[in-house]
C-alpha positions as CSV (number, residue, x, y, z in Angstrom):
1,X,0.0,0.0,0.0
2,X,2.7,2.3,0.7
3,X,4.3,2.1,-2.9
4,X,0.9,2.3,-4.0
5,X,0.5,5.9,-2.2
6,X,4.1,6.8,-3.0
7,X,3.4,6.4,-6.6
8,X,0.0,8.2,-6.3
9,X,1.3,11.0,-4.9
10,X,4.1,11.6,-7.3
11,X,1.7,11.2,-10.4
12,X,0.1,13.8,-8.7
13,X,2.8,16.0,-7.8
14,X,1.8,15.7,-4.6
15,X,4.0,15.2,-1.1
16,X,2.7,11.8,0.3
17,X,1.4,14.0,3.7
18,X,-0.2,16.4,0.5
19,X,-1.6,13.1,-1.0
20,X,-3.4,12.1,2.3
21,X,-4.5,15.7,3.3
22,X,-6.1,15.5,0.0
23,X,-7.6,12.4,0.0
24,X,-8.9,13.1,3.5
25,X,-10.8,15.9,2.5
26,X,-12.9,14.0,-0.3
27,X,-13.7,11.7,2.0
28,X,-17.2,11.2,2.5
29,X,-18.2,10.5,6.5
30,X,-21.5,9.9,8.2
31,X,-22.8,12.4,11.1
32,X,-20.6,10.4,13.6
33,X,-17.1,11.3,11.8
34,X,-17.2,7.8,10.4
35,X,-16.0,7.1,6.5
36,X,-18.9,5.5,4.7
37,X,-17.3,3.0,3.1
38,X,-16.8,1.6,6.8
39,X,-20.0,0.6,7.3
40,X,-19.2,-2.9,7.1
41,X,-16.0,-3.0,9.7
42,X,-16.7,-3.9,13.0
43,X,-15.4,-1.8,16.3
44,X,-12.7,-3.7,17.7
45,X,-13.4,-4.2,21.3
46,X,-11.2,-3.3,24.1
47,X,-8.3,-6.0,25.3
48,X,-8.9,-7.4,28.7
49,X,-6.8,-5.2,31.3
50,X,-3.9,-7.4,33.1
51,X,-2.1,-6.7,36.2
């Protein structure tokens, strides 16, 4: 994924932070802050504490 982004962002001529600043705003999220597209994903729940 990262030469993926790499590449991305120099077709771009884009800096890689430039590259995920810019994706980041075209990002479509739902009243809660959370992307749409993760819909799907599941909330990973909290390890048990130890000690």
């Amino acid at each position: 994924m990262a030469k993926k982004a790499i590449k991305a962002a120099g077709s771009t001529g884009l800096s890689f932070a430039g590259l995920v600043n810019e994706l980041l705003r075209r990002m479509e999220v739902d009243e809660d802050g959370r992307p749409v597209w993760a819909d799907g994903l599941d909330e990973q729940e909290a390890l048990p504490l130890t000690g």
